[in-house]
N, C-alpha and C positions, 0 to 999 in steps of 0.2 A: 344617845341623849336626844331627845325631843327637843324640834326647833321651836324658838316664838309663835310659826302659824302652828302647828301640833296642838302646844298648850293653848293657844287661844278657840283652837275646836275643841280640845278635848275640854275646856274649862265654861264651853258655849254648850255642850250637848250634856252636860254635867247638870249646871241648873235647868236647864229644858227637865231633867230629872228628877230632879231634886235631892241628887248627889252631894249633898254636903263634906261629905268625908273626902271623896273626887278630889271635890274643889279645896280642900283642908292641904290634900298631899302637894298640891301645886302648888302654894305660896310658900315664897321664900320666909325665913324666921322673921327678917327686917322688914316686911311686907307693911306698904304703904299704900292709903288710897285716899285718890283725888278727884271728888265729886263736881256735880253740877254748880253746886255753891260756891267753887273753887279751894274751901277747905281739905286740907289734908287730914287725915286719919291715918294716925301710927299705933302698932298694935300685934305685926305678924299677922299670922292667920287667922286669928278670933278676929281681926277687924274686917278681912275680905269674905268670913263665911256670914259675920250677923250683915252687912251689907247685904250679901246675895238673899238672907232669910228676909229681909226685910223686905224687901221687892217681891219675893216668894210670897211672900202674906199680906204684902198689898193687891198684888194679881194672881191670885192662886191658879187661874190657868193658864198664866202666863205664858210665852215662848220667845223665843229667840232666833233668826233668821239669819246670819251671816248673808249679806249682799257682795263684798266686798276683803279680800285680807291682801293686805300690803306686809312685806318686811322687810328688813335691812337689819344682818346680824342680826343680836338678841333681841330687837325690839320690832314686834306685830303692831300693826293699826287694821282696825275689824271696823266695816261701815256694817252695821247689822239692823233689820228691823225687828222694832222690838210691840209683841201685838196682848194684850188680855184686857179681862174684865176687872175695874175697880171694885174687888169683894174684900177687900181688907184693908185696914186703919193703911193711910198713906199721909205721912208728919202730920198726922194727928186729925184728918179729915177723915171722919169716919166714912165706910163704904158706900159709895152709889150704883154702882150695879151697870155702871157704864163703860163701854169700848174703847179702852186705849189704842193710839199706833201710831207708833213715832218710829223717829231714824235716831242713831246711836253713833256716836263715833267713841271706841273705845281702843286704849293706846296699852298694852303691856311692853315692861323691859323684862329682860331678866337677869337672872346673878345665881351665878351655880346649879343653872339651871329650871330652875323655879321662877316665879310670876316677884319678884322685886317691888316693881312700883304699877300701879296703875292709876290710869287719869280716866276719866267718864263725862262724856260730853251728851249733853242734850236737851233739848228744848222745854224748860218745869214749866212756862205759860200754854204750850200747848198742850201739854198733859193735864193742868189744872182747867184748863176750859174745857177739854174733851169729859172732864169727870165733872165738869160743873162748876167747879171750886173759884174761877176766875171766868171773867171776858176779857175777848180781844177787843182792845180802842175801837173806839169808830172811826173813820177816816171822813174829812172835810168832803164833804158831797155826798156822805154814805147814809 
């Protein structure tokens, strides 16, 4: 059986692909995800492959860099960077054509061996400014 760091490479070199099916066979049935917004999404595996499409076709050359994997038993934590080009609708901002690259903290458990729950951490004002979409404050003397 494949540990936590396993699936989290195999489920990181997957979308670098655009392995959907990959990434299909690793989530558990009860598969849960927990985004930037802090909402959960319940669903199984249709909720964690339109997640992964959905980032796929906001950065369509998207990639994925694992910097970092920590675990303890079933559950991995990946610091990973995450780098492409805004060429596809991202919550509804249409494409600008600009250079993402951000850091990632992403946590999988598992259950029966499978990807169970994940949580997804990362920076949406720095991604929206780097695509345009937002500025950073100014700061008092700036």
């Amino acid at each position: 059986m494949a540990s936590a760091a396993d699936i989290h490479r195999i489920a990181t070199d997957a979308w670098n692909r655009r392995d959907f099916e990959t990434m299909r066979s690793l989530f558990h049935s009860d598969y849960t995800y927990t985004g930037p917004d802090g909402k959960e999404l319940r669903g199984g595996p249709d909720v964690g492959v339109e997640v992964a499409r959905m980032y796929a076709a906001a950065f369509p050359d998207g990639r994925i860099e694992v910097k970092r994997l920590y675990t303890q038993g079933d559950t991995a934590i990946a610091e990973f960077a995450a780098r492409g080009t805004h060429g596809g609708d991202l919550m509804e901002i249409a494409p600008t054509g600009r250079a993402v690259e951000i850091t990632v903290c992403n946590i999988v458990e598992l259950r029966d061996g499978k990807v169970y729950r994940e949580r997804e951490y990362m920076d949406m004002l720095t991604i929206m400014t780097q695509i345009g979409a937002a500025g950073l404050p100014r700061t008092a003397g700036a």
